[in-house]
C-alpha positions in Angstrom: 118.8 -29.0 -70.9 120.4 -25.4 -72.0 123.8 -26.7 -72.6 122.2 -29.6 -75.0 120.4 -27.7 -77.0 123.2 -24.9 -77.0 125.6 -27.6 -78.6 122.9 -29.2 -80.8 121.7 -26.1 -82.5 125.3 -24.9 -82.8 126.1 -28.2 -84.2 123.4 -29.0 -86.2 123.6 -25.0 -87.4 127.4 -25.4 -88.6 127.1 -29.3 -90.6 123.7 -27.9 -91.9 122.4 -31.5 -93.4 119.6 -29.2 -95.1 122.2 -27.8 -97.0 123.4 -31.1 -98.0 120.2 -32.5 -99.5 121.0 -31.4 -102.9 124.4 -33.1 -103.1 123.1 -36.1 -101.3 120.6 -36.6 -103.7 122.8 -36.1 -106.4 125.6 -38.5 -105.5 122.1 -41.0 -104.7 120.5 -40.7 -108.0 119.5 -44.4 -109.2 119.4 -45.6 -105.9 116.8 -48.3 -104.1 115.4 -47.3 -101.3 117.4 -49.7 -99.0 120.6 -47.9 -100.8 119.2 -44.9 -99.7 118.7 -46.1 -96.2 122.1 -48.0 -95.9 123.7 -44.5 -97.4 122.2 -42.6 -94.7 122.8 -44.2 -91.6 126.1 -45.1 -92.6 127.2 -41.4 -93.6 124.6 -40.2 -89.6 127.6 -43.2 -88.0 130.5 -41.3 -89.9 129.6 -38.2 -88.8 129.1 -39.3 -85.1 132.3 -41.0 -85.2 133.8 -38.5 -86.4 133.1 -35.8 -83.8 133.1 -38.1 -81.1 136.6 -38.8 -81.8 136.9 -35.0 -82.4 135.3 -33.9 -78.6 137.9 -36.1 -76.6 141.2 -36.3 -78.7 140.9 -32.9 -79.9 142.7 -31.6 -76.7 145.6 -33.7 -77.4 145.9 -32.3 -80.8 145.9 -28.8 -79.3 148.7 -29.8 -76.5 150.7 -31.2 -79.1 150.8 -28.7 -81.4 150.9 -25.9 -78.7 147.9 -24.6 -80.0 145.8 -22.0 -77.4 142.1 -22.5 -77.2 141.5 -18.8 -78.2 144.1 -19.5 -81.0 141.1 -22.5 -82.1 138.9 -20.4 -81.2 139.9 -17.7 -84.1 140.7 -19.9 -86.7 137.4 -22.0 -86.3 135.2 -18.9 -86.1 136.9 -17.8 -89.5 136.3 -21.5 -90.8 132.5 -21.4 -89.8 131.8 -17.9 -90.8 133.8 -18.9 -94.3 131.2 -21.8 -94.2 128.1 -19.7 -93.6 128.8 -17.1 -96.4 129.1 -20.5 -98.6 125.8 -21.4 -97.5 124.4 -17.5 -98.3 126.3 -17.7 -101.7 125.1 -21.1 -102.5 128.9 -21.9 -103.1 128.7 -24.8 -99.9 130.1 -27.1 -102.2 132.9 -25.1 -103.6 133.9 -24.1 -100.0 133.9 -27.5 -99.1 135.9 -29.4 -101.6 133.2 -31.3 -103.2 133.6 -30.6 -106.9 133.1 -32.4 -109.8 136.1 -34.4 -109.7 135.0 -35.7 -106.3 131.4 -36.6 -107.1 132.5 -38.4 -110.1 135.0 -40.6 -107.8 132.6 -40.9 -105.2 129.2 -42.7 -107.3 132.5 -45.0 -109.1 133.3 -46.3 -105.6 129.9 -46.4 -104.3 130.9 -45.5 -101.1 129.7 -41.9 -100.7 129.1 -42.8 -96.9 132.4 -41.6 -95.4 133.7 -39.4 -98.2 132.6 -37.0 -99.3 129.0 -36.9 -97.4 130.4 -37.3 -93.6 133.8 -35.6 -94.3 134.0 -33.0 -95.8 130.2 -31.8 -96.6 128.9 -32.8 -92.9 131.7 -32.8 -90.6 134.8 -30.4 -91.4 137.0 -27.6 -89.7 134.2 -26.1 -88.3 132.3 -28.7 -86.5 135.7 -30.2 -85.4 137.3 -26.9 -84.0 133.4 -26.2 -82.2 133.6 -29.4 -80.5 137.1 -29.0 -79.1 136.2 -25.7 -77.5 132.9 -27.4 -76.3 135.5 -29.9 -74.4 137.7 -27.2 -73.3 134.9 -25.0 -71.7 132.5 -27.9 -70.3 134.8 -31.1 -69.4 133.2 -32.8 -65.9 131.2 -35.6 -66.7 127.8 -34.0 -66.5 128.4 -31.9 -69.2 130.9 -34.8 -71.4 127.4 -36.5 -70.9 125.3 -33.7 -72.1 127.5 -33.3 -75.5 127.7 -36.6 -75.8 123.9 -37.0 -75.8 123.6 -33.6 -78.4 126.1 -35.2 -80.5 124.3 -38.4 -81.3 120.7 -36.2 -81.6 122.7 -34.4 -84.0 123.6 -37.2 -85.7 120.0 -38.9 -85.6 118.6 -35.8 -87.1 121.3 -36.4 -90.2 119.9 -39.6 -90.6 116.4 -38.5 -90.8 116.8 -35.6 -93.2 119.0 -37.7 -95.3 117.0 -40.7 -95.4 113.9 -38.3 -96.7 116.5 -36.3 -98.8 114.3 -37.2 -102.3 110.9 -36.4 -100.2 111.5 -33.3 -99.4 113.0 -32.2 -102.9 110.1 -32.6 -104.3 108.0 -30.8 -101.9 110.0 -28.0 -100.8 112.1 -27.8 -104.4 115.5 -26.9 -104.9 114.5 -23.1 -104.2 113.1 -23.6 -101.0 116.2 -26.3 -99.9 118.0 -23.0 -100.9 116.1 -20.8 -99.1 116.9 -23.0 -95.8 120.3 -23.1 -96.4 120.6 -19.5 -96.5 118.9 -18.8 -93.4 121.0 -21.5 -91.1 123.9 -19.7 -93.2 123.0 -16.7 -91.9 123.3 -17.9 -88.0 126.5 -19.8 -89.0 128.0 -16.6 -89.8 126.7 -15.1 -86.6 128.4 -18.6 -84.7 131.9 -17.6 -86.2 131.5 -13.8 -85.4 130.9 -14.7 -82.1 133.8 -17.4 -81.6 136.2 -14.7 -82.6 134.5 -11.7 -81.2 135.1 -14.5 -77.4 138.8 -15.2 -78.4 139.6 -11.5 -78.7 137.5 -10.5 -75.3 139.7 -13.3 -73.5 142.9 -12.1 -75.3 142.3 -8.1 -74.1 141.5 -9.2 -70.8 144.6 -11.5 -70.3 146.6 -8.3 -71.5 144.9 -6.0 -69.0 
Protein backbone atom coordinates (compact mmCIF):
# COMPACT_ATOMS: atom_id res chain seq x y z
CA UNK A 1 0.00 0.00 0.00
CA UNK A 2 3.22 2.56 0.45
CA UNK A 3 4.39 2.03 -3.06
CA UNK A 4 0.66 2.92 -4.44
CA UNK A 5 0.18 5.83 -2.79
CA UNK A 6 3.99 6.88 -3.31
CA UNK A 7 3.23 6.67 -7.16
CA UNK A 8 -0.27 8.16 -6.89
CA UNK A 9 0.53 11.23 -4.93
CA UNK A 10 3.69 11.65 -7.07
CA UNK A 11 1.53 11.25 -10.09
CA UNK A 12 -1.40 12.96 -9.25
CA UNK A 13 1.11 15.82 -7.66
CA UNK A 14 2.98 16.28 -11.17
CA UNK A 15 -0.43 16.20 -13.85
CA UNK A 16 -2.13 18.39 -11.12
CA UNK A 17 -5.91 18.09 -12.69
CA UNK A 18 -6.69 20.96 -9.99
CA UNK A 19 -4.55 23.03 -11.85
CA UNK A 20 -6.28 22.23 -15.04
CA UNK A 21 -9.79 23.21 -13.99
CA UNK A 22 -9.45 26.64 -15.27
CA UNK A 23 -8.44 25.64 -18.81
CA UNK A 24 -10.88 22.76 -18.78
CA UNK A 25 -13.66 24.95 -18.15
CA UNK A 26 -12.56 27.30 -20.57
CA UNK A 27 -12.09 25.08 -23.54
CA UNK A 28 -15.92 23.54 -22.12
CA UNK A 29 -17.75 26.78 -22.03
CA UNK A 30 -21.31 26.17 -23.81
CA UNK A 31 -21.24 22.76 -23.08
CA UNK A 32 -24.27 20.19 -21.93
CA UNK A 33 -23.73 18.34 -19.31
CA UNK A 34 -23.34 15.00 -21.21
CA UNK A 35 -20.48 17.01 -23.26
CA UNK A 36 -19.12 17.62 -20.14
CA UNK A 37 -19.22 14.03 -19.07
CA UNK A 38 -18.11 12.55 -22.52
CA UNK A 39 -15.16 15.39 -22.35
CA UNK A 40 -14.06 14.05 -19.18
CA UNK A 41 -13.84 10.47 -19.26
CA UNK A 42 -12.51 10.61 -22.55
CA UNK A 43 -9.55 13.11 -21.75
CA UNK A 44 -9.27 10.43 -17.66
CA UNK A 45 -8.95 7.35 -20.90
CA UNK A 46 -6.16 9.57 -22.74
CA UNK A 47 -4.37 10.25 -19.90
CA UNK A 48 -4.30 6.47 -18.73
CA UNK A 49 -3.43 5.39 -22.08
CA UNK A 50 -1.09 7.51 -22.23
CA UNK A 51 1.07 6.63 -19.24
CA UNK A 52 0.31 3.13 -19.51
CA UNK A 53 1.93 3.05 -22.76
CA UNK A 54 4.58 5.35 -21.07
CA UNK A 55 5.36 2.71 -17.86
CA UNK A 56 6.16 -0.30 -20.14
CA UNK A 57 7.61 1.06 -23.51
CA UNK A 58 9.41 3.74 -21.94
CA UNK A 59 12.40 1.32 -21.30
CA UNK A 60 12.72 0.69 -24.82
CA UNK A 61 12.87 4.33 -25.59
CA UNK A 62 15.74 4.62 -23.09
CA UNK A 63 17.72 1.37 -24.67
CA UNK A 64 17.29 2.83 -27.95
CA UNK A 65 18.44 6.01 -27.48
CA UNK A 66 21.24 4.99 -24.98
CA UNK A 67 19.68 7.03 -22.58
CA UNK A 68 20.89 6.16 -18.59
CA UNK A 69 18.15 6.15 -15.99
CA UNK A 70 20.04 8.84 -13.93
CA UNK A 71 20.42 10.70 -17.34
CA UNK A 72 16.00 10.58 -17.16
CA UNK A 73 16.22 10.98 -14.04
CA UNK A 74 17.99 14.67 -14.36
CA UNK A 75 16.25 15.89 -17.21
CA UNK A 76 12.64 14.84 -15.79
CA UNK A 77 13.36 16.39 -12.38
CA UNK A 78 14.33 19.72 -14.38
CA UNK A 79 10.98 19.16 -16.40
CA UNK A 80 8.88 18.70 -13.19
CA UNK A 81 10.48 21.31 -11.06
CA UNK A 82 10.08 23.64 -14.51
CA UNK A 83 6.40 22.50 -14.12
CA UNK A 84 5.96 23.33 -10.49
CA UNK A 85 7.42 26.93 -10.63
CA UNK A 86 4.56 27.19 -13.57
CA UNK A 87 2.12 26.19 -11.21
CA UNK A 88 3.68 28.78 -8.35
CA UNK A 89 3.77 31.54 -11.19
CA UNK A 90 0.39 30.74 -12.44
CA UNK A 91 2.21 30.50 -15.88
CA UNK A 92 0.98 26.31 -16.12
CA UNK A 93 -0.27 27.13 -19.35
CA UNK A 94 2.48 29.00 -20.89
CA UNK A 95 4.91 26.25 -19.61
CA UNK A 96 2.90 23.80 -21.18
CA UNK A 97 2.18 24.87 -24.62
CA UNK A 98 -1.40 25.66 -24.28
CA UNK A 99 -1.76 29.14 -25.69
CA UNK A 100 -4.17 30.90 -27.39
CA UNK A 101 -3.56 29.58 -30.69
CA UNK A 102 -4.14 26.12 -29.31
CA UNK A 103 -7.34 26.74 -27.43
CA UNK A 104 -8.73 28.40 -30.42
CA UNK A 105 -8.01 25.14 -32.58
CA UNK A 106 -9.00 22.89 -30.01
CA UNK A 107 -13.07 24.33 -29.28
CA UNK A 108 -13.03 24.47 -33.64
CA UNK A 109 -12.39 20.69 -33.65
CA UNK A 110 -14.29 19.86 -30.72
CA UNK A 111 -12.13 17.37 -29.70
CA UNK A 112 -10.29 18.88 -26.63
CA UNK A 113 -10.26 15.17 -25.22
CA UNK A 114 -6.78 14.07 -26.48
CA UNK A 115 -5.19 17.43 -27.21
CA UNK A 116 -4.59 19.61 -25.53
CA UNK A 117 -6.33 18.44 -22.12
CA UNK A 118 -4.59 14.74 -21.91
CA UNK A 119 -1.40 15.78 -23.72
CA UNK A 120 0.06 18.33 -23.06
CA UNK A 121 -1.84 20.00 -19.80
CA UNK A 122 -2.33 16.40 -18.02
CA UNK A 123 0.21 14.15 -19.16
CA UNK A 124 3.67 15.60 -20.45
CA UNK A 125 7.62 15.23 -19.87
CA UNK A 126 7.18 15.00 -16.40
CA UNK A 127 4.64 12.37 -15.76
CA UNK A 128 6.14 10.35 -18.69
CA UNK A 129 9.99 10.51 -17.52
CA UNK A 130 8.33 9.69 -13.51
CA UNK A 131 6.76 6.67 -14.81
CA UNK A 132 9.80 5.24 -16.66
CA UNK A 133 11.87 5.55 -13.55
CA UNK A 134 8.91 4.00 -11.53
CA UNK A 135 9.46 0.87 -14.15
CA UNK A 136 13.11 0.96 -13.82
CA UNK A 137 13.21 0.94 -9.96
CA UNK A 138 10.05 -1.43 -9.19
CA UNK A 139 9.67 -3.96 -12.38
CA UNK A 140 8.46 -7.65 -10.81
CA UNK A 141 4.94 -8.09 -11.07
CA UNK A 142 3.82 -7.16 -7.63
CA UNK A 143 4.93 -3.88 -8.01
CA UNK A 144 3.93 -3.57 -12.23
CA UNK A 145 0.62 -4.46 -10.41
CA UNK A 146 0.80 -1.84 -7.79
CA UNK A 147 1.54 1.06 -10.55
CA UNK A 148 -0.73 -0.26 -12.65
CA UNK A 149 -3.53 0.03 -10.02
CA UNK A 150 -2.17 3.88 -8.99
CA UNK A 151 -2.17 4.69 -12.51
CA UNK A 152 -5.88 4.08 -13.24
CA UNK A 153 -6.81 5.75 -9.46
CA UNK A 154 -4.91 8.52 -10.89
CA UNK A 155 -6.73 8.58 -13.73
CA UNK A 156 -10.31 8.02 -11.96
CA UNK A 157 -9.49 10.99 -9.80
CA UNK A 158 -9.05 13.19 -13.31
CA UNK A 159 -12.30 12.09 -14.17
CA UNK A 160 -13.91 13.16 -11.13
CA UNK A 161 -12.39 16.56 -10.73
CA UNK A 162 -12.96 17.25 -14.36
CA UNK A 163 -16.38 16.12 -14.53
CA UNK A 164 -17.19 18.73 -11.40
CA UNK A 165 -14.73 21.19 -13.04
CA UNK A 166 -17.74 24.07 -13.29
CA UNK A 167 -18.86 22.97 -9.51
CA UNK A 168 -16.10 23.65 -7.97
CA UNK A 169 -15.39 27.09 -9.80
CA UNK A 170 -18.01 28.39 -8.39
CA UNK A 171 -17.50 27.39 -4.92
CA UNK A 172 -13.93 27.58 -4.46
CA UNK A 173 -13.43 30.55 -7.25
CA UNK A 174 -10.68 31.08 -9.56
CA UNK A 175 -8.54 32.42 -6.36
CA UNK A 176 -8.88 29.49 -4.39
CA UNK A 177 -8.29 26.92 -7.74
CA UNK A 178 -5.16 29.17 -7.67
CA UNK A 179 -4.37 28.87 -4.31
CA UNK A 180 -4.44 24.84 -4.85
CA UNK A 181 -2.37 24.95 -7.67
CA UNK A 182 0.27 26.76 -5.95
CA UNK A 183 0.49 24.44 -3.10
CA UNK A 184 0.70 20.99 -5.29
CA UNK A 185 3.27 23.36 -7.24
CA UNK A 186 5.08 23.77 -4.40
CA UNK A 187 5.64 19.71 -3.73
CA UNK A 188 6.14 19.35 -7.55
CA UNK A 189 9.16 21.41 -7.19
CA UNK A 190 10.21 19.45 -4.18
CA UNK A 191 9.54 16.00 -6.61
CA UNK A 192 12.04 17.41 -9.28
CA UNK A 193 14.71 18.58 -6.58
CA UNK A 194 14.61 15.35 -5.33
CA UNK A 195 14.79 13.31 -8.76
CA UNK A 196 17.98 15.21 -9.39
CA UNK A 197 19.35 15.51 -6.00
CA UNK A 198 18.92 10.85 -6.48
CA UNK A 199 20.62 11.04 -10.07
CA UNK A 200 23.59 12.93 -8.71
CA UNK A 201 23.89 10.61 -5.30
CA UNK A 202 23.92 7.46 -7.75
CA UNK A 203 26.37 9.28 -10.19
CA UNK A 204 29.04 10.24 -7.01
CA UNK A 205 28.76 6.86 -5.76
CA UNK A 206 29.39 5.04 -9.10
CA UNK A 207 32.57 7.40 -9.34
CA UNK A 208 33.73 6.53 -5.80
Amino acid sequence: MDLFFYIFAALFSVLNPIGAIPVFVGLTNGYTREELSKTSLWTAINVFIIMIVAYFLGEYVLRFFGISLEALRIAGGMIIANSGFGLLSGQVKKRKGINKKVESEAQQKHAIALTPLAMPLLAGPGSISLLIAFYQEHHNWIAISIAVGSILAVALSIFLILNSAHYLVKYLGEAGIVAISRIVGFFVIAIGVQYIVNALLTIIKGNF
